[in-house]
Every structure is written in C-alpha cells, then in structure tokens.
N, CA, C and O atoms as a Tripos MOL2 file, in Angstrom:
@<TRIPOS>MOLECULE
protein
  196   195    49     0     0
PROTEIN
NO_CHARGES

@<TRIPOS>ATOM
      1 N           3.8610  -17.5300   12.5520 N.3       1 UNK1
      2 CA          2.8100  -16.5490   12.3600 C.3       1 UNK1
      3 C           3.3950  -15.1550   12.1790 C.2       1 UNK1
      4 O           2.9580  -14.3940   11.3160 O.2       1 UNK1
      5 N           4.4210  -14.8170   13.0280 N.am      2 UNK2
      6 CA          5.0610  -13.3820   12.5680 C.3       2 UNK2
      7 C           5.8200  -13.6260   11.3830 C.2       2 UNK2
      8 O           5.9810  -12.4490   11.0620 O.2       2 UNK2
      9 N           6.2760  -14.1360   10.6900 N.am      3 UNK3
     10 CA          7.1100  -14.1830    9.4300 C.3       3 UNK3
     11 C           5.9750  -14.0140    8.4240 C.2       3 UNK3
     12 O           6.2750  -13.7710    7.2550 O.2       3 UNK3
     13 N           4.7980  -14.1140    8.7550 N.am      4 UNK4
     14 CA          3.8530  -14.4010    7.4230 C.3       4 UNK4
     15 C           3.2690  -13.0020    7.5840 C.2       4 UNK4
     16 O           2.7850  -12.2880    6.7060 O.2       4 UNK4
     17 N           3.4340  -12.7220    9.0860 N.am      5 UNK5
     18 CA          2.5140  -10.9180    8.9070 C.3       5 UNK5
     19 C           4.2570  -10.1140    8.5520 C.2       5 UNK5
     20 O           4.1930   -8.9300    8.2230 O.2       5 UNK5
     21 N           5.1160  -10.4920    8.5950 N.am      6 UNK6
     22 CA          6.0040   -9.6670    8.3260 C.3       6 UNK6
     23 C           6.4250   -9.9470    6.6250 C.2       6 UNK6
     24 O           7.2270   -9.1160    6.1990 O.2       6 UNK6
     25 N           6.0480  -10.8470    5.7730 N.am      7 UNK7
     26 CA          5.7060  -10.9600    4.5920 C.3       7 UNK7
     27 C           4.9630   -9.8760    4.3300 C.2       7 UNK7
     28 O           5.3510   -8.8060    3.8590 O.2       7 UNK7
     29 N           3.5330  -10.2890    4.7540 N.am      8 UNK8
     30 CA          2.5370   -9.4630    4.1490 C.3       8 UNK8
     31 C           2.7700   -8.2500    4.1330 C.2       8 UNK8
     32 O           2.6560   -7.6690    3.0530 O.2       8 UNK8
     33 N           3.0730   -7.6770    5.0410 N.am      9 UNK9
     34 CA          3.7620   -6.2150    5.8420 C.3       9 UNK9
     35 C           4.6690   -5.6300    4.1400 C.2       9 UNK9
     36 O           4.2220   -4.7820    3.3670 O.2       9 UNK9
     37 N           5.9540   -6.3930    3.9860 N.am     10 UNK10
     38 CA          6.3860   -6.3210    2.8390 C.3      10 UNK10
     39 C           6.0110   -6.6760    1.1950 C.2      10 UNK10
     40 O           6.6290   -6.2310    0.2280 O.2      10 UNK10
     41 N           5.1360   -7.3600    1.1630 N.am     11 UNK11
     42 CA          4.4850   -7.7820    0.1650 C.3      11 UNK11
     43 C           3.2190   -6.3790   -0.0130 C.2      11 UNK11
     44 O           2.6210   -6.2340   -1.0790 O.2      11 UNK11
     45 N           3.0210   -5.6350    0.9550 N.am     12 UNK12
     46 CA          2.0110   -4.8500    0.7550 C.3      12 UNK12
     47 C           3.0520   -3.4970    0.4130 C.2      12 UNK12
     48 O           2.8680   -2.9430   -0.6710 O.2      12 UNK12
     49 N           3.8460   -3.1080    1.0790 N.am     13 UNK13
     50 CA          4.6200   -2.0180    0.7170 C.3      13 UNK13
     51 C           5.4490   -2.2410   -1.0720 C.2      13 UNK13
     52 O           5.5750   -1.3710   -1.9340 O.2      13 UNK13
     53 N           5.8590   -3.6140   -1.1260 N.am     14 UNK14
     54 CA          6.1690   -3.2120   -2.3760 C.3      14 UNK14
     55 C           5.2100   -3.3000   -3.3920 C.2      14 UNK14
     56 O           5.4150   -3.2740   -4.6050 O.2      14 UNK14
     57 N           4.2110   -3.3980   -2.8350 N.am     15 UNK15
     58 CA          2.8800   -3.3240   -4.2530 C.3      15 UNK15
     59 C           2.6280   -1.6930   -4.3080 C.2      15 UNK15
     60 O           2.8640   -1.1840   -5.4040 O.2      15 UNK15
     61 N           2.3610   -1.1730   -3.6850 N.am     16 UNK16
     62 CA          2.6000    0.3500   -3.0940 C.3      16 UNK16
     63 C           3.6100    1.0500   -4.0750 C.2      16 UNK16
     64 O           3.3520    1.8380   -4.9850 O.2      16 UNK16
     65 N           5.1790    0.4210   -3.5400 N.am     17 UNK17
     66 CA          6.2050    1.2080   -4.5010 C.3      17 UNK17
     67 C           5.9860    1.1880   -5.8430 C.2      17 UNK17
     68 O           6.2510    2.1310   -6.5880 O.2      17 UNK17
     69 N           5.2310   -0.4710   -6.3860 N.am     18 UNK18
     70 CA          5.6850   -0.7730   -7.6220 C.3      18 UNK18
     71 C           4.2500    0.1330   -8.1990 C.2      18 UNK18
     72 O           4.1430    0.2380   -9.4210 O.2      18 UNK18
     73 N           3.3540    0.6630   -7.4630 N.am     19 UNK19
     74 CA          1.9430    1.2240   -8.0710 C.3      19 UNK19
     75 C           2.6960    2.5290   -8.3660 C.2      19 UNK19
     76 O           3.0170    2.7550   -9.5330 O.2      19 UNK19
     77 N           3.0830    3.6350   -7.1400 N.am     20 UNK20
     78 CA          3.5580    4.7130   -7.2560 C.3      20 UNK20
     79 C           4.8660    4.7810   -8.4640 C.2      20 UNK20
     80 O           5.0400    5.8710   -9.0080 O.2      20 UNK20
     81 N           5.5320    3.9130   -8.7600 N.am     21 UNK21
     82 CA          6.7390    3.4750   -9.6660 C.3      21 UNK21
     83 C           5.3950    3.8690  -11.2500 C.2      21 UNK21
     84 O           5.2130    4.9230  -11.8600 O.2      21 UNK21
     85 N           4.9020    2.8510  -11.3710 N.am     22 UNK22
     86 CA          4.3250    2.5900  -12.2350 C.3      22 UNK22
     87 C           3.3660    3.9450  -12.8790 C.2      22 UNK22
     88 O           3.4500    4.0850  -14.0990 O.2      22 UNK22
     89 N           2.4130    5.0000  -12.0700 N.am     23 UNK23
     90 CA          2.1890    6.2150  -12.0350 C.3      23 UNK23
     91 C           3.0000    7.0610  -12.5140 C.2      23 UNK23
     92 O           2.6790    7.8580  -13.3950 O.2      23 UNK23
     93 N           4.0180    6.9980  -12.0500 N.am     24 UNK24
     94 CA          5.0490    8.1490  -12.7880 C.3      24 UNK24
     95 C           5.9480    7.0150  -13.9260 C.2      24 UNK24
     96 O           6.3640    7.8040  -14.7750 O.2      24 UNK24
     97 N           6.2660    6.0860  -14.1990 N.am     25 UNK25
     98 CA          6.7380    5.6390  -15.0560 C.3      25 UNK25
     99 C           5.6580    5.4780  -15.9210 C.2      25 UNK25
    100 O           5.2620    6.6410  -15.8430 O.2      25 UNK25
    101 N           4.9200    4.9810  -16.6370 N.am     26 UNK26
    102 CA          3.9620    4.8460  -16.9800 C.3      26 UNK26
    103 C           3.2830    5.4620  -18.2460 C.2      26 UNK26
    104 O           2.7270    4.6200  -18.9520 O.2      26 UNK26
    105 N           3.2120    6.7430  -18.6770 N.am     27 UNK27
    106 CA          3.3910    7.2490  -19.6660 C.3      27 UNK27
    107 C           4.3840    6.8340  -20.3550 C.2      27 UNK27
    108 O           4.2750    6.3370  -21.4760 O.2      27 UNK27
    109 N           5.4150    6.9980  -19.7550 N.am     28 UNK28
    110 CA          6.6570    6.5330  -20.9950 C.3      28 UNK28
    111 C           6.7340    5.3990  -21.7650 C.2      28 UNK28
    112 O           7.6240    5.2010  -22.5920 O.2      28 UNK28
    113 N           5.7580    4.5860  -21.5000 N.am     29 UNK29
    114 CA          5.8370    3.3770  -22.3030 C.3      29 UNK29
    115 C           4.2970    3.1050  -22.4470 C.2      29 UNK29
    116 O           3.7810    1.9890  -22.3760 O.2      29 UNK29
    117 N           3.5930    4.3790  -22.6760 N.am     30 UNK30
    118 CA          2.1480    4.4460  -23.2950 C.3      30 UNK30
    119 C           1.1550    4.3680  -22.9060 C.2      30 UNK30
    120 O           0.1500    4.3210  -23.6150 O.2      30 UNK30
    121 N           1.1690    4.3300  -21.5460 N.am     31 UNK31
    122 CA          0.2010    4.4860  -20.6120 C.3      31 UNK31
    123 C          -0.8000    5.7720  -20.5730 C.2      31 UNK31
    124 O          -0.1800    6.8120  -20.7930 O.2      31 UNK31
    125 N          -1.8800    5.9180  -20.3990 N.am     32 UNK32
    126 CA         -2.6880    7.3130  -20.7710 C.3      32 UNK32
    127 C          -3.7630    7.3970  -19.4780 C.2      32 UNK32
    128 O          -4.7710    6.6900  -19.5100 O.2      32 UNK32
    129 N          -3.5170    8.2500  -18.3930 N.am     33 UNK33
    130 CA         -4.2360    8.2750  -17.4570 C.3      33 UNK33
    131 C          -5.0970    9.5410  -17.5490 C.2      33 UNK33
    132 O          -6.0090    9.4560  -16.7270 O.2      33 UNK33
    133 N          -5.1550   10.9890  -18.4350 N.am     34 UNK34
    134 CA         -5.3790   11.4330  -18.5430 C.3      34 UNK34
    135 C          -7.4260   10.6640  -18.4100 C.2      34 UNK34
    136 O          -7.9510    9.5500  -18.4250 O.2      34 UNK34
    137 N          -7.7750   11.7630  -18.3230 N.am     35 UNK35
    138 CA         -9.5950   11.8350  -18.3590 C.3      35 UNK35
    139 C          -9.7270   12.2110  -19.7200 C.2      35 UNK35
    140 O          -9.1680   13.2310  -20.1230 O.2      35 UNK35
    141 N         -10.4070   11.4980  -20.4700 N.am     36 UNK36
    142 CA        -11.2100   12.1730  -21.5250 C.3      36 UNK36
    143 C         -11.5780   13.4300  -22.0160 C.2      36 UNK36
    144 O         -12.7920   13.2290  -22.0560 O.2      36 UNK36
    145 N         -11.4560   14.4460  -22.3740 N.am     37 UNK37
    146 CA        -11.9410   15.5190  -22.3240 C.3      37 UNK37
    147 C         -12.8480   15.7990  -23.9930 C.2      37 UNK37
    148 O         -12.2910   15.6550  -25.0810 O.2      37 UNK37
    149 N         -14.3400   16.2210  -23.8040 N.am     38 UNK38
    150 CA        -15.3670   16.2000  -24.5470 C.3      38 UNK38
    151 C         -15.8070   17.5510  -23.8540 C.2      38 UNK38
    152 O         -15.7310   17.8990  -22.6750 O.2      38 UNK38
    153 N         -16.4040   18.3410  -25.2300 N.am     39 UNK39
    154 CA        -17.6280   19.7330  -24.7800 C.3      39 UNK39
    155 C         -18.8450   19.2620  -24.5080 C.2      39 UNK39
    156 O         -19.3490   18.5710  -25.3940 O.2      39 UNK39
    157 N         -19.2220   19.3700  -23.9130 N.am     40 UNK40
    158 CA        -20.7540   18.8220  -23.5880 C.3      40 UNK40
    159 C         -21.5970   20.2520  -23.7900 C.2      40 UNK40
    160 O         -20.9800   21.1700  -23.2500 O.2      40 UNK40
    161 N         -22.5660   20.5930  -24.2810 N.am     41 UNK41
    162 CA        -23.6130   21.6260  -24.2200 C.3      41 UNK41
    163 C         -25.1910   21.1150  -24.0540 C.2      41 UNK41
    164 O         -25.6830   20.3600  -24.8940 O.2      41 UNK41
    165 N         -25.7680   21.4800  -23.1680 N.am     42 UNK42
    166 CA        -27.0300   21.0930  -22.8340 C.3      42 UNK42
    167 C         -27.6610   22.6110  -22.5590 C.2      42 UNK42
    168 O         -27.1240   23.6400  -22.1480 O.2      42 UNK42
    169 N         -28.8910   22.3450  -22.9180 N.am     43 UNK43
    170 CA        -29.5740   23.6670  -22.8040 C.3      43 UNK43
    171 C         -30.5180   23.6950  -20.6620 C.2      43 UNK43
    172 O         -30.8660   22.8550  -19.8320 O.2      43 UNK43
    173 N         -30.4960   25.1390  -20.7800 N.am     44 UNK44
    174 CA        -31.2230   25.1390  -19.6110 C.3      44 UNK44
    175 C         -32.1110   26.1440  -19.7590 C.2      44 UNK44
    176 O         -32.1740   27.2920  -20.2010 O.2      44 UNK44
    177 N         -33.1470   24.8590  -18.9470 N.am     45 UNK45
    178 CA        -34.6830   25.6360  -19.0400 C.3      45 UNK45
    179 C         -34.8270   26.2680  -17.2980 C.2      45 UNK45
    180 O         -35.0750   25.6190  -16.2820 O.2      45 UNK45
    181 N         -34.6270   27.4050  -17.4150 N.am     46 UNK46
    182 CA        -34.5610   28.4490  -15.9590 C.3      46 UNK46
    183 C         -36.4680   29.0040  -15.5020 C.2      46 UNK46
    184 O         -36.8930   29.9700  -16.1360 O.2      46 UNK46
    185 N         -37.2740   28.4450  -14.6150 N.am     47 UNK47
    186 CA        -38.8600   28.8720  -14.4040 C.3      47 UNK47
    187 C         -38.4910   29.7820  -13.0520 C.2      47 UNK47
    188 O         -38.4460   29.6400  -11.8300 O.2      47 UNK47
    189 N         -38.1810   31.1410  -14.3890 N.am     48 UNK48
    190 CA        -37.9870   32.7800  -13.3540 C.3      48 UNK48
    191 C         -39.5680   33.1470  -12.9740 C.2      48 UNK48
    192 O         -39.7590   34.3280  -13.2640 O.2      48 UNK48
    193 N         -40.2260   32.8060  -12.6700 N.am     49 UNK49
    194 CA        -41.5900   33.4060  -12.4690 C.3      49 UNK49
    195 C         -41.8020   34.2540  -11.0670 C.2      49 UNK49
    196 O         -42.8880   34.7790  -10.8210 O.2      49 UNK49
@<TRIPOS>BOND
     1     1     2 1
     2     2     3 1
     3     3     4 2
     4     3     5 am
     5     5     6 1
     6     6     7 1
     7     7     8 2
     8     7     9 am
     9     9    10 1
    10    10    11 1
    11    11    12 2
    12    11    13 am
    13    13    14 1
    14    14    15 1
    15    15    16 2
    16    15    17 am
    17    17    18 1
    18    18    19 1
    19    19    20 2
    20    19    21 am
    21    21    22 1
    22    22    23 1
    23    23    24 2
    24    23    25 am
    25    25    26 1
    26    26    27 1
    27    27    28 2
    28    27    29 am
    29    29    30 1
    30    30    31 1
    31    31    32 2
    32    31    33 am
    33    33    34 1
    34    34    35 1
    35    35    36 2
    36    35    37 am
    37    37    38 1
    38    38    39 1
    39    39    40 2
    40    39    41 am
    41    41    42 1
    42    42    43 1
    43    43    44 2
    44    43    45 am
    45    45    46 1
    46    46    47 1
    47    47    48 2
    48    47    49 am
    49    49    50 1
    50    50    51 1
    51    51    52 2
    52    51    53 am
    53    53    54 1
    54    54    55 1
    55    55    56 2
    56    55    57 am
    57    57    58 1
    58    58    59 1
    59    59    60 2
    60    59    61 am
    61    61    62 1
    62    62    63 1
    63    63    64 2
    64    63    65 am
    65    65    66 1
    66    66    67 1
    67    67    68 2
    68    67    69 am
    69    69    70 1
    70    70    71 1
    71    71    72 2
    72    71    73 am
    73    73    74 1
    74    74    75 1
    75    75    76 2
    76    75    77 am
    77    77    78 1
    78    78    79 1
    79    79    80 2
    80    79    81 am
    81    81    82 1
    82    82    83 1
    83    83    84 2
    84    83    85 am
    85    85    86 1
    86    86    87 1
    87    87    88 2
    88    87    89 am
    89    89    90 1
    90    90    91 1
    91    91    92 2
    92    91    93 am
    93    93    94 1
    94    94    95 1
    95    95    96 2
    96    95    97 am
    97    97    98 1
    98    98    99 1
    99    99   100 2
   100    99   101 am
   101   101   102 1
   102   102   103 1
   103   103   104 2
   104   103   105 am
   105   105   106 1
   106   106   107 1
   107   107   108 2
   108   107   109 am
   109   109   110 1
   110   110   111 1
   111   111   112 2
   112   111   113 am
   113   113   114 1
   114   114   115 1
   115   115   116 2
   116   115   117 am
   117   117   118 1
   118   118   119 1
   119   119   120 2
   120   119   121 am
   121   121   122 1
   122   122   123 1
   123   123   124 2
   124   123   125 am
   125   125   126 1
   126   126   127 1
   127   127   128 2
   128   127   129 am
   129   129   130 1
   130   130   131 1
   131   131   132 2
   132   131   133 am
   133   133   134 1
   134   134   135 1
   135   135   136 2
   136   135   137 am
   137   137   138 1
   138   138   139 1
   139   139   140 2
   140   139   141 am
   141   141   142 1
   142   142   143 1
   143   143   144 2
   144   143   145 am
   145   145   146 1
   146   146   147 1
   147   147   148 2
   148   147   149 am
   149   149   150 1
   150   150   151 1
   151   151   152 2
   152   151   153 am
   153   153   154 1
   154   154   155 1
   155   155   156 2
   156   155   157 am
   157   157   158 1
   158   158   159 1
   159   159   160 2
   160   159   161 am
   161   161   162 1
   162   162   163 1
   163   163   164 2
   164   163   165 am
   165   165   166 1
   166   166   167 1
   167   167   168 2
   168   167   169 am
   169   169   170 1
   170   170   171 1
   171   171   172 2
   172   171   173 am
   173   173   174 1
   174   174   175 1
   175   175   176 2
   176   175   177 am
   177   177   178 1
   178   178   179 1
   179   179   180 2
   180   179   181 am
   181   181   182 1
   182   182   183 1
   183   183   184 2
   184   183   185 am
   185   185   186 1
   186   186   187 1
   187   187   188 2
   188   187   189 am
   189   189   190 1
   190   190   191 1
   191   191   192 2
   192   191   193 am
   193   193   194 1
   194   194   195 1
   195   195   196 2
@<TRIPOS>SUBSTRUCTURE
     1 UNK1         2 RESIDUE 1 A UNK
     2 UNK2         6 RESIDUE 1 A UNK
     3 UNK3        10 RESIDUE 1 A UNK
     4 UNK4        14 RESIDUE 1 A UNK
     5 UNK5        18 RESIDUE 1 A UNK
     6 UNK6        22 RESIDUE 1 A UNK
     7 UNK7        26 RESIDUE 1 A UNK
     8 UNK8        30 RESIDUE 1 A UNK
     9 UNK9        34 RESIDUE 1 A UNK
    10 UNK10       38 RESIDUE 1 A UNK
    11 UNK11       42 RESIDUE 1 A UNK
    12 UNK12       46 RESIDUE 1 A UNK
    13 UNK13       50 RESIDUE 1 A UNK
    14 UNK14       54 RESIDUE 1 A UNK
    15 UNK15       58 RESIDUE 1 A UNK
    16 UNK16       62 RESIDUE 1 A UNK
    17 UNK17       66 RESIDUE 1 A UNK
    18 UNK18       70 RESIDUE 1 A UNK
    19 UNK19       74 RESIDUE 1 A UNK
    20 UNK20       78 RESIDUE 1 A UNK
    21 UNK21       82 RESIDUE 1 A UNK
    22 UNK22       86 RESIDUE 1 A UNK
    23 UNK23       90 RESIDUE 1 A UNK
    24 UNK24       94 RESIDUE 1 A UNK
    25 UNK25       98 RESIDUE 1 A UNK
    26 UNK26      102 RESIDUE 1 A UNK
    27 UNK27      106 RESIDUE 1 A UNK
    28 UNK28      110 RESIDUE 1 A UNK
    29 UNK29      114 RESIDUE 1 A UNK
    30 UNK30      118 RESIDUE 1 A UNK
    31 UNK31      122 RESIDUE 1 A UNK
    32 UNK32      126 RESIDUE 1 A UNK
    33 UNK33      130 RESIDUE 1 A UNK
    34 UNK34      134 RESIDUE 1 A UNK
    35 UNK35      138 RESIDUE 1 A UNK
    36 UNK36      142 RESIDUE 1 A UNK
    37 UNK37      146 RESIDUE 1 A UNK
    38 UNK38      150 RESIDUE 1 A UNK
    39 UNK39      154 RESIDUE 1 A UNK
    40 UNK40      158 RESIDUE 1 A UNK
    41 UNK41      162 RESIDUE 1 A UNK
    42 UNK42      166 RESIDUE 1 A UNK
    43 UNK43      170 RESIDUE 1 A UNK
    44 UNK44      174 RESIDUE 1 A UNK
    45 UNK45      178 RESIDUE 1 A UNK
    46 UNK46      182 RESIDUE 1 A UNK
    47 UNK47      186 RESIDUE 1 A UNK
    48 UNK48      190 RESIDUE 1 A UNK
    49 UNK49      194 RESIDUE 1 A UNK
C-alpha cells in the first residue's frame, strides 16, 4: 500500500513538471495559448433622469 501512494506521490509530481515543461516549451513547437483578442463595441443606453 505505501509503494502505490509513493507511486502516485511521483506519478503526480511528474505530471506537474511535464505540464509546467510543456507551458514554457510549448510555443516553440506551435502551441498558441495566447486569448483571442477582438474589439467589441456595444452601445450604452445611460437613464440620467
């Protein structure tokens, strides 16, 4: 039972490294995490009364 939580233990940290790895590697081989960027304009109706 401890060899399997001490797996997991390691099996969870290197999913971790290989995410943070992958984040900064990642662009370089075409990855695009950037957000979308679009103008949006909508009008506003302001009731100053």
């Amino acid at each position: 039972m401890g060899r399997l939580i001490k797996f997991l233990i390691y099996l969870i940290c290197l999913c971790f490294i290989g995410l943070v790895g992958y984040a900064y590697i990642g662009p370089y081989f075409g990855a695009d995490f950037s957000a979308p960027q679009n103008e949006v304009r909508e009008p506003v109706i302001l009731n100053a009364d």
